[in-house]
Each structure stands twice: as C-alpha cells, then as structure tokens.
C-alpha positions in Angstrom: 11.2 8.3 24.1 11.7 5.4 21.6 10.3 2.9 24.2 7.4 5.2 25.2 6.4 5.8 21.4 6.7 2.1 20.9 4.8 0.8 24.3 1.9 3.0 22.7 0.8 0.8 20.1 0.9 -2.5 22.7 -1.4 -0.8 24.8 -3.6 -0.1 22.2 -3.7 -3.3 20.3 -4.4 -6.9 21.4 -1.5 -8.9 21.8 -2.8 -10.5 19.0 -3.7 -7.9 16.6 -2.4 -8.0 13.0 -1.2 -4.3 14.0 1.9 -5.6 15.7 2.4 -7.5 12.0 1.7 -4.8 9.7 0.9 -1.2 11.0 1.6 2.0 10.9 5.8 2.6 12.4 8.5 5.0 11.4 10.6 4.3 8.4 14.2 6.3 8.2 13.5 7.8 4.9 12.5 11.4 5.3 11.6 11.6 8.7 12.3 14.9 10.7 10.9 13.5 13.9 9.0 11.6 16.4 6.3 13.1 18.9 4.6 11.4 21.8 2.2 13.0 24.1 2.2 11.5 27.5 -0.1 11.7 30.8 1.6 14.3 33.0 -0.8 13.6 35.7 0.7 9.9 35.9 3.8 9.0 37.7 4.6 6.6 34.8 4.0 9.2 32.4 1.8 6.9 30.4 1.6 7.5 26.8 -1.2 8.6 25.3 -0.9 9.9 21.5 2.4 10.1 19.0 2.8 10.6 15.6 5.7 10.8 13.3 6.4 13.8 10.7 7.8 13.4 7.6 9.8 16.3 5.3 10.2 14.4 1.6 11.6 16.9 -0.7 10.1 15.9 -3.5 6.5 15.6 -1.8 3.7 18.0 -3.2 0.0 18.3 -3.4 -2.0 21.2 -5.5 1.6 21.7 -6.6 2.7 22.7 -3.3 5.1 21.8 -0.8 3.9 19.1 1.7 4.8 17.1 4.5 3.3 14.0 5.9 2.1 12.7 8.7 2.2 8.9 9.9 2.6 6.4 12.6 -0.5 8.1 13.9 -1.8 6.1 17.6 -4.3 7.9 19.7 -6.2 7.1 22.4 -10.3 7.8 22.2 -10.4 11.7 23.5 -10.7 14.6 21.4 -8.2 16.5 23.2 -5.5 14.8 23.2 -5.9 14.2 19.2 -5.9 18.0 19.4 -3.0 18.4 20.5 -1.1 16.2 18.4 -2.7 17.8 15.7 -2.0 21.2 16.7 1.8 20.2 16.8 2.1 18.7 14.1 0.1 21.5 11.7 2.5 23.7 13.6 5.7 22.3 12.8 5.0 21.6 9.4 4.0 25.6 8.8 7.5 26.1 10.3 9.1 24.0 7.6 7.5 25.8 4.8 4.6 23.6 4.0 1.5 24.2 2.6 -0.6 21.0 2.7 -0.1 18.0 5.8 -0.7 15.1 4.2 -1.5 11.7 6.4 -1.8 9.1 7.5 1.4 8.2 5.4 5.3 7.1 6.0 6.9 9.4 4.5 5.8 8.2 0.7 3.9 6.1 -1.0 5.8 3.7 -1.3 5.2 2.9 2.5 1.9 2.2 4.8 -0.5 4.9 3.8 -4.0 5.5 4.5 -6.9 4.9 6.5 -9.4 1.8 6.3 -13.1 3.1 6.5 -13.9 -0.5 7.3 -12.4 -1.7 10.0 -15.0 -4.3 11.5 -14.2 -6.2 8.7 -11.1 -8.8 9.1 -8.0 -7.5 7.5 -5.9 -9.2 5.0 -2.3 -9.8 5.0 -0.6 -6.2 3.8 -3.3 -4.1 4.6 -2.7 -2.0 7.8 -4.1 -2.0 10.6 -5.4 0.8 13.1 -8.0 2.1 15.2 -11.6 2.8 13.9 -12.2 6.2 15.0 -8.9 7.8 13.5 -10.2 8.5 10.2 -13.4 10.9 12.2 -10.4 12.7 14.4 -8.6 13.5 11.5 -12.3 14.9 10.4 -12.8 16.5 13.1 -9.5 18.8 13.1 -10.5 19.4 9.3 -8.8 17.1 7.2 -9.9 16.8 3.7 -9.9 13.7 1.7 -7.4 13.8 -1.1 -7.8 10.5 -2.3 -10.2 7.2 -2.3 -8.7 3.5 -2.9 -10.6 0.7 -2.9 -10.2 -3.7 -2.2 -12.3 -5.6 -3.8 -12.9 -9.0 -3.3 -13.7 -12.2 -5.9 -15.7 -14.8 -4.5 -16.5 -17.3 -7.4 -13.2 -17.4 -9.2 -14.2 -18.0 -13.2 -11.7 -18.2 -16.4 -12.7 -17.0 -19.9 -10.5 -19.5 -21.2 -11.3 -18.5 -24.8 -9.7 -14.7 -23.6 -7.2 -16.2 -21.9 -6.6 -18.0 -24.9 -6.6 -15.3 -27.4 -5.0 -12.9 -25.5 -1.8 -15.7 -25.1 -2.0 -16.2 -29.1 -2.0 -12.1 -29.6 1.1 -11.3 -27.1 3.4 -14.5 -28.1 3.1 -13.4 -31.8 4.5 -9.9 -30.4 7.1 -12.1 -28.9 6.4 -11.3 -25.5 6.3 -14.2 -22.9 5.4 -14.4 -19.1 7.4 -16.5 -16.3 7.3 -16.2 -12.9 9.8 -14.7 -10.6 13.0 -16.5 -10.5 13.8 -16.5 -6.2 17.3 -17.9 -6.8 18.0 -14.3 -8.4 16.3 -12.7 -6.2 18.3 -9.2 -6.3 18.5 -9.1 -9.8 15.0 -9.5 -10.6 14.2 -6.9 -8.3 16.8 -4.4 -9.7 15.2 -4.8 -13.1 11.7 -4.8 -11.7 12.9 -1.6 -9.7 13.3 -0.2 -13.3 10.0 -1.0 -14.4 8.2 0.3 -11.0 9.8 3.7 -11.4 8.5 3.6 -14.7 5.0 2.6 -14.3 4.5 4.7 -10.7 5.6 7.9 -12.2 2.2 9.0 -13.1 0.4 8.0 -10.0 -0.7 10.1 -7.7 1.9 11.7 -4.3 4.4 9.8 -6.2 7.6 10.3 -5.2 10.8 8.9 -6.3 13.4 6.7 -4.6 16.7 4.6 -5.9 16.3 1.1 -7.3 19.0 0.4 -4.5 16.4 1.5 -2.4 13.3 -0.7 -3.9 15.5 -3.7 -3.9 16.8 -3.2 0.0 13.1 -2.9 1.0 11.6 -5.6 -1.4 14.4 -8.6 -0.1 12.6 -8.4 3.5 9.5 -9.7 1.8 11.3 -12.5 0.6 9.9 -15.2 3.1 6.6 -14.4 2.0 7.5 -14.8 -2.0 6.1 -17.4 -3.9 7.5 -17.0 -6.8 4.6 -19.1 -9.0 2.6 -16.2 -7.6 4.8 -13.2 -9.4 4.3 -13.2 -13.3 6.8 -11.2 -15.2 6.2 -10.5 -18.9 9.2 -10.3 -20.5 9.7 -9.1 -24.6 11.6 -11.3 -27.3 14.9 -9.4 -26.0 14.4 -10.5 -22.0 13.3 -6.4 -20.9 11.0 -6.5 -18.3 7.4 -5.0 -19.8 5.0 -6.0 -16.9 4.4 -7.9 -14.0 2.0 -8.7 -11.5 2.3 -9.5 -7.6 0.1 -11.9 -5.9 0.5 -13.2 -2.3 -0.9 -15.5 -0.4 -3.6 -14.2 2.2 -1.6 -14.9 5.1 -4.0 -13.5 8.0 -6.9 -16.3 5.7 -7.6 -18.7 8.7 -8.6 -20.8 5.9 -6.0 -20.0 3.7 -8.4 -19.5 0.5 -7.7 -16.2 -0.5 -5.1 -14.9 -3.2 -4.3 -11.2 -2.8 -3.7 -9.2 -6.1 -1.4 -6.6 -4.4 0.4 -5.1 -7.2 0.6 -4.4 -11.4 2.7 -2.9 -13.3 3.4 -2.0 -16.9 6.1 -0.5 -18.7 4.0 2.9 -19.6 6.4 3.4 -22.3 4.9 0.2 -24.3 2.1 0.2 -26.3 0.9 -2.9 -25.9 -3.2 -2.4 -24.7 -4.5 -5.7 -22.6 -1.2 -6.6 -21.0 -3.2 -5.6 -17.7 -6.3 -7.9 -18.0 -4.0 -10.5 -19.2 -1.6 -11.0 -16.2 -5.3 -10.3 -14.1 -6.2 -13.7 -15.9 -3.3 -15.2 -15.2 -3.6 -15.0 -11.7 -7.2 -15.9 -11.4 -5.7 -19.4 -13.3 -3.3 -19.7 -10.8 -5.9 -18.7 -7.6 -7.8 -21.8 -9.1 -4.9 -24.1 -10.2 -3.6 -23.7 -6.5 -7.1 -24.3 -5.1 -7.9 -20.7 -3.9 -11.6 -20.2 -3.3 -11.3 -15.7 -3.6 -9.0 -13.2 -5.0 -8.8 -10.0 -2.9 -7.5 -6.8 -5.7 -6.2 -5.0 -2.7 -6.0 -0.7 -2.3 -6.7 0.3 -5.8 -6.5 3.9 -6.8 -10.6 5.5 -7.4 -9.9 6.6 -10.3 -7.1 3.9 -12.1 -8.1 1.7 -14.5 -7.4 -1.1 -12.1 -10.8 -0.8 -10.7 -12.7 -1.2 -13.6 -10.3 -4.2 -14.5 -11.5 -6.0 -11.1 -15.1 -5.5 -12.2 -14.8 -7.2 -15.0 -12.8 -10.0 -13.3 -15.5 -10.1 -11.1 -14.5 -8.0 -8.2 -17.0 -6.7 -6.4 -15.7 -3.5 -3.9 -15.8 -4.5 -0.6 -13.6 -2.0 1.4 -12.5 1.5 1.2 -9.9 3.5 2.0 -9.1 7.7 2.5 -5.8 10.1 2.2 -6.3 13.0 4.1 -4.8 16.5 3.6 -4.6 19.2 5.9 -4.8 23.1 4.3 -1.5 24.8 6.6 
C-alpha cells in the first residue's frame, strides 16, 4: 500500500512540481493510519484518492475531542472525494471525535492548510497541492476554522531613526540580538525549543510536543540555515527572550526574496516592541544582502503579526483556510 499511496502524488504532480519538495506526506507522530482508494475497474488498480488520519491526544476544537486529517491527494471527481470523505468522518466518529480537522499532519507544528491561491508561484515552505481541494472539502461540508495570510514587501524601506531608538531602548534593558550560532546547532535549538513552547502555547490547535522532538525535526532544516538570517534576542543573563526566522526564498528563480517564516517571544516578558524590532532587523538584513521583497509567510487572521507586516509594508497577497468537519 505504501508504494500505491506514494505513486499517487507523482501522478498528480509534474515531475517538477515544488509538491515533491514540500507537500503534504505522513509524519509518524499521531497517526492511526493510511487510506488509499484505488480503481477496481483497472487491472493495475491505479490509485485514485488517499488521505492519512491523525488521533493526537491532546487535539481539540470548541473544546472537543478532534482528529485530523492530512496528506489529502484526489483526483478531479466528486465521487471519489466522497468516499474518502465518508471514511474518514466515519472512522473518526468511531474514535470518539467530535470535530475532523484538515488538511493538517497531525499538529501544527507540521504542513497544515489549504492555499486559496494557487495560480500564484509558491515560495519555499509553503505547500503545495491541487487547486480544487479547498471546494471538495466544501462541498462535503467543511467549515472554515481558521484564515492565515502571506503577505508580500516589494519596496524594502528602513526607519532608521526606529530602528535606532528601538536598539538604544532594549540595550539599556540589557538585552542584545545575535544571530544563530550553526556550530551549536543542537543547543541553540534546545533553548529555542524552550522559548517556542513558550510563545506557541496560546496559539490556536496548539498542541504540545518534547523539545527533543523540536530539535530532531529542526536539525533536518539545517542545510537550508543561514544563520545571519536567524536573530536571537538574548537578556543581560544569555536566556533566550525572542527570535526571528528568515530563509532564503529558495523556489525565487531570481533569488530576491527573504521569507519571514517565523517569530517568537518569550510571552512571559514584558518587554512591548521586541516584535517590530527583530521585523526591522530583518528588513536590514533583506537589504544589506541585496534582497529586493520580503515575503511574512502564513500568518494567523487574527495575530498581531498581521498588523505588524502592514506597517512594515506588507501588503496581503495570499490566503490560506483550516477546515473542520462537525462528526
């Protein structure tokens, strides 16, 4: 079945589709099982839909129990969506659950979500898939749960006088940024694991996992770390109070665009303006490193983010939707 469930997606995709870079697969955490509809009327038995169901624990929405659905592939028939559907509504009845919850890996903290605009070109860590799933999840009567939102900056400006002020104001409270020391690469991530857990806990679906966990799945991005691009704010005693995680836009033809994937702060601080401070930062660096655009990828509707990319000159340029299934 493995095969058949993978041989899916290359039949679906072009060879050279950013899908076979970053998409939507199975991770091991929390997954009950796999489920592949295939073509009984072919001898090959030619796959036609799969999807995989997840059971996390710790998973709820409305404050009920819920499972997840991901590594959703279909192909372009209302039927056979049905039917995956249909199994996968019924299964996760069977395990107790009130609300299906999809597309999504298991958590959060994997690929989640659907891209309302596919037609446009994707950028690097943004997954890809087919643009008529989000309308057969519609169709079966999922609800949206959730909006996110990329927006893109295409005339990179400084406030240096900001920048400056706000640099003045936080090394008085004897906080300092640096960026990312690679050569420790475990140990930043154990302490950044700390602060993640820390500043997720409020978001919305979160779930928890070990910092043995965050550091085992944040050492496989390694080859794609620059570590001029990851700005850590440290206070006067070293403790990790913020960061911020840019990447280069690897799927960039031109190689212009900076992608602001990720900020944190320690919610437990009280510092206000650590957040548009490390947003300036990288907009320095985007410019010092001769990036033309600055893409603030799959923010949260409602987080401050958003507003923070407006006033750094983002203007909203893709969305994204979480659906939930009523069981």
């Amino acid at each position: 079945m493995e095969e058949a469930f993978n041989e899916l997606s290359q039949m679906l995709y072009p060879k050279d589709s950013p899908r076979h870079q970053i998409g939507f697969d199975p991770v091991d955490q929390h997954l009950k099982d796999r489920y592949l509809v295939v073509d009984a009327s072919d001898p090959a038995r030619k796959p036609l839909g799969r999807y995989a169901l997840y059971e996390n624990p710790k998973l709820e929405y409305k404050a009920q129990k819920a499972a997840s659905l991901g590594s959703y592939e279909c192909i372009n028939d209302p039927e056979v969506s049905t039917v995956l559907l249909d199994q996968a509504k019924r299964t996760a009845r069977e395990a107790g659950c009130h609300y299906l919850i999809g597309p999504m890996e298991g958590s959060t903290w994997n690929n989640y979500r659907f891209n309302l605009n596919p037609d446009l070109a994707p950028f690097f860590l943004e997954a890809k898939h087919l643009p008529y799933y989000p309308q057969q999840f519609q169709d079966y009567g999922f609800q949206v749960a959730a909006r996110y939102f990329s927006s893109i900056v295409e005339d990179i400006k400084l406030d240096a006088q900001r920048m400056q002020d706000l640099e003045k104001y936080f090394a008085a409270k004897g906080l300092k940024v640096r960026p990312l020391d690679i050569n420790r690469l475990e140990s930043e991530l154990q302490q950044l694991a700390e602060l993640c857990l820390r500043g997720f806990e409020a978001n919305f679906l979160y779930t928890p996992i070990t910092a043995e966990q965050f550091v085992k799945k944040y050492l496989g991005y390694k080859h794609f770390m620059d570590p001029n691009l990851i700005q850590i704010m440290e206070d006067a005693s070293g403790k990790m109070r913020a960061f911020i995680f840019c990447v280069k836009d690897y799927l960039d033809p031109k190689g212009e665009s900076l992608i602001i994937k990720t900020l944190v702060r320690d919610t437990n601080y009280s510092f206000s303006g650590i957040g548009r401070y490390l947003n300036l930062k990288a907009h320095q660096i985007a410019l010092d490193q001769g990036y033309k655009k600055v893409i603030h990828a799959l923010m949260f509707a409602d987080n401050i983010s958003l507003s923070t990319s407006k006033k750094n000159g983002g203007r909203p340029f893709k969305e994204y939707h979480l659906y939930a299934l009523a069981l």
